[in-house]
N, C-alpha and C positions, 0 to 999 in steps of 0.2 A: 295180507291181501295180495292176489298176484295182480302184477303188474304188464297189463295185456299188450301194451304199447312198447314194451323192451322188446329187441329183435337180437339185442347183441351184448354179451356180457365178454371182457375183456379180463385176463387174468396174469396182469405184467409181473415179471420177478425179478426186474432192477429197475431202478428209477428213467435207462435207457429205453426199455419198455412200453413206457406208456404213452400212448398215442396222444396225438395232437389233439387238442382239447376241438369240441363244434359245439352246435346247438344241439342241444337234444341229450348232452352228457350226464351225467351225475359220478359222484364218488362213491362207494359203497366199503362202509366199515358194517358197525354191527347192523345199521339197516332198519332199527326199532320205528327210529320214527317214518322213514324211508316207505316202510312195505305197511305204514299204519292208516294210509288212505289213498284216494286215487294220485297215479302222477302221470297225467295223461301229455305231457309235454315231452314226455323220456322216451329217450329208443336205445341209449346203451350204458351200460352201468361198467365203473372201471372198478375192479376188486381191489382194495389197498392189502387186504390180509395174505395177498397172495406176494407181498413182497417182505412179508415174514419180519416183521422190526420186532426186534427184541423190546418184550414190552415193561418191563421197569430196569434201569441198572440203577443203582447207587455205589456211589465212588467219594471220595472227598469233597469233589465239589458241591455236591447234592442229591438230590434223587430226580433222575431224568425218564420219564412217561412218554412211550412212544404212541401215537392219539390213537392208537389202535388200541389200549389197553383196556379192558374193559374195568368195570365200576367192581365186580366178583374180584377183580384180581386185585386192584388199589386196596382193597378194601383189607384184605389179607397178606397185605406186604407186612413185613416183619424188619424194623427200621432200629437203627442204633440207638442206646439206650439214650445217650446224649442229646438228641433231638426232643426235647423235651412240646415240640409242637407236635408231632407226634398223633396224640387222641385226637386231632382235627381234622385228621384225615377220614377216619369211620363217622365222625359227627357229620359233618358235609354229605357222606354218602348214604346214611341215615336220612338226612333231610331229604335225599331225592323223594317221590311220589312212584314208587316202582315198584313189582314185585321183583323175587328171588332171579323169574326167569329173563327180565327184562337186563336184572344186574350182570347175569353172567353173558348177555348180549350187547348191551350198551356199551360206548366206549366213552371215556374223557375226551378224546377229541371229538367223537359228536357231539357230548353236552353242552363242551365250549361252543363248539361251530354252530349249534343251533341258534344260540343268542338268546333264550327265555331269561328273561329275569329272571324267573326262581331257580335257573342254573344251578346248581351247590358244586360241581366244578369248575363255573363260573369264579364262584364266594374264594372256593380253594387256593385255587391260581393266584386270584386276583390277592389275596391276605398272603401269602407269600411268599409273593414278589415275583412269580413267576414267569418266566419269558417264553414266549413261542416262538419258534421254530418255523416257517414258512417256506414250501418251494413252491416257487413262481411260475407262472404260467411259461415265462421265457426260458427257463433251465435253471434261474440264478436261485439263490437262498436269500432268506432276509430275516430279521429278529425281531422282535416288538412285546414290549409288555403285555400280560393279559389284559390287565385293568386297561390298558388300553386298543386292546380287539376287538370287545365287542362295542360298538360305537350305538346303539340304539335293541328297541323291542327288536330280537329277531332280524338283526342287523350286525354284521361284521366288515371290515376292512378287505378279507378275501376277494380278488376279483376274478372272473369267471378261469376258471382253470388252474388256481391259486389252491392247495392244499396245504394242510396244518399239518406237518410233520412230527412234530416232537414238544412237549412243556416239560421245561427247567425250573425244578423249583431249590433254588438255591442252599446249601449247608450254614448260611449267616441270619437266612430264614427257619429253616426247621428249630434251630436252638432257642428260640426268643419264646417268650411264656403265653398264651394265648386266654381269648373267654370269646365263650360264642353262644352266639343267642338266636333263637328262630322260633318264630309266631306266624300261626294258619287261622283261618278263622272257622276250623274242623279240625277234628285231633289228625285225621288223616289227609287235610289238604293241600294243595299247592302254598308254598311261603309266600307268606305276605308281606315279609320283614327279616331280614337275615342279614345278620352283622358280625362281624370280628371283630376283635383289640387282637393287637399285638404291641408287649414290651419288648424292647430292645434289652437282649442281656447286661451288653458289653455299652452303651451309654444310655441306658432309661429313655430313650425314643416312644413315642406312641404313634400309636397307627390305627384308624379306626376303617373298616371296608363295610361299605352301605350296599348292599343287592338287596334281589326280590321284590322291598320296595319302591324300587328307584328303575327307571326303564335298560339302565346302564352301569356298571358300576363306578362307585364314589368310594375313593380313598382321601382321606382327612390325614393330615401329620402334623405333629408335634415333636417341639425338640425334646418334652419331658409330659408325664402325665400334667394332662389339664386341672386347673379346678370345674365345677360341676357348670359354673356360668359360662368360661370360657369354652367348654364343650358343645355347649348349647347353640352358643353364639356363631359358633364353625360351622354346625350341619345347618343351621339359618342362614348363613351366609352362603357356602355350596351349594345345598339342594334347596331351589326354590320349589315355591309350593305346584310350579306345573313341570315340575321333573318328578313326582313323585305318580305312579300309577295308581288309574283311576277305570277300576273292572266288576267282576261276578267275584274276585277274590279279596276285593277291600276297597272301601272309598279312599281317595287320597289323603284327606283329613286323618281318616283312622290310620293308616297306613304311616302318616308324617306322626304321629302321636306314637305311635307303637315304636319308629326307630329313634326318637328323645326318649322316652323311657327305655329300651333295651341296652341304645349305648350307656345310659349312667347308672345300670347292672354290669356292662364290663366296665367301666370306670372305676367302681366301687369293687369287684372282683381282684381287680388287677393292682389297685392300690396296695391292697393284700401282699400281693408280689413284690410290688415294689420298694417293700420295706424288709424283706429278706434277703 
């Protein structure tokens, strides 16, 4: 969709570059959802691709995602064999609701930045443990958990001129064993329920991350696999029943039924692990 109302596209190629944030601004990475309907409040789009981030390195510390990276490219990283989380990366990017050409467009830091619940770079991030990266409106930098960015539906912490730089997803994360589970209420629809486990290699830690059904995401911890009640008992204690979302994609009711049933398929998954 062209966008009648832009008078001015900005194409900075150092961070020194970029003009001072006003009204009327927007960021412009891959633009998917950007140029998908009217946005009659905008007069200048600032081009992020024009400052060229390298978009995945991986190094010891883990694998670092410049938000420019598109979903085609995560998707086709080729990761040490060690990182035995690994397959959770295509599974997440599989969940998205996109075709081919939307992947080789879209980026992870739009996913994130958009805030939908059914995010699956959302899920990614948030399962593990990844940090973003943040430059501020003022010039400074700042860090902050995923699980903790997106704060509501279509809602983040960013404030106006505030861009997401970079997701760190840690090498103490990529090793740990995972099970992931995601339900639509169409073989092709928006998630309605999408969850991780993650075991801890190195002390049997459990971790449970709740998206898609829940407006924001929910991470559960344990200092070892639960039993099947005390599981229970935690996501009834966390998510009460008006934190779960309630749409054309799932009642809450079914929504809260579907992620007590999918966590104790990775309970039961992961148990499996836990005794090898």
């Amino acid at each position: 969709m062209d966008l009648n109302a832009v008078t001015d596209l900005v194409r900075p190629r150092r961070r020194e570059d970029v003009p001072t944030w006003k009204a009327g601004d927007a960021w412009l990475a891959g633009g998917t959802w950007l140029f998908s309907e009217p946005q009659p409040q905008l007069r200048r789009l600032i081009d992020l691709e024009s400052l060229g981030w390298r978009a995945i390195n991986i190094d010891e510390r883990g694998l670092q995602l410049a938000a420019t990276c598109t979903i085609a490219m995560l998707d086709s990283v080729s990761l040490p064999t060690g990182w035995t989380a690994a397959p959770l990366i295509g599974q997440c990017c599989r969940a998205l609701m996109a075709s081919f050409k939307v992947w080789n467009t879209a980026t992870v830091g739009g996913n994130i930045c958009m805030a939908l619940p059914a995010g699956a770079m959302i899920s990614l991030a948030s399962a593990l443990d990844g940090i973003a990266t943040i430059w501020t409106n003022d010039g400074s930098e700042r860090s902050i958990p995923i699980v903790e960015f997106v704060t509501g539906e279509q809602k983040n912490i960013l404030a106006a001129g505030d861009v997401l730089r970079q997701i760190a997803l840690p090498a103490s994360a990529l090793v740990n064993r995972t099970a992931f589970r995601q339900h639509s209420l169409t073989a092709l629809g928006r998630s309605a329920a999408l969850l991780i486990g993650t075991l801890s290699i190195r002390d049997k830690a459990f971790d449970l991350t709740v998206t898609a059904a829940t407006s924001r995401p929910v991470r559960i911890s344990f200092p070892h696999l639960p039993m099947a009640d005390q599981l229970r008992d935690r996501i009834e204690q966390q998510i009460p029943n008006s934190a779960y979302l309630d749409d054309v994609h799932g009642r809450w009711a079914w929504r809260k039924h579907m992620t007590l049933l999918l966590a104790e398929e990775i309970r039961l998954e992961l148990c499996g692990d836990a005794s090898q």
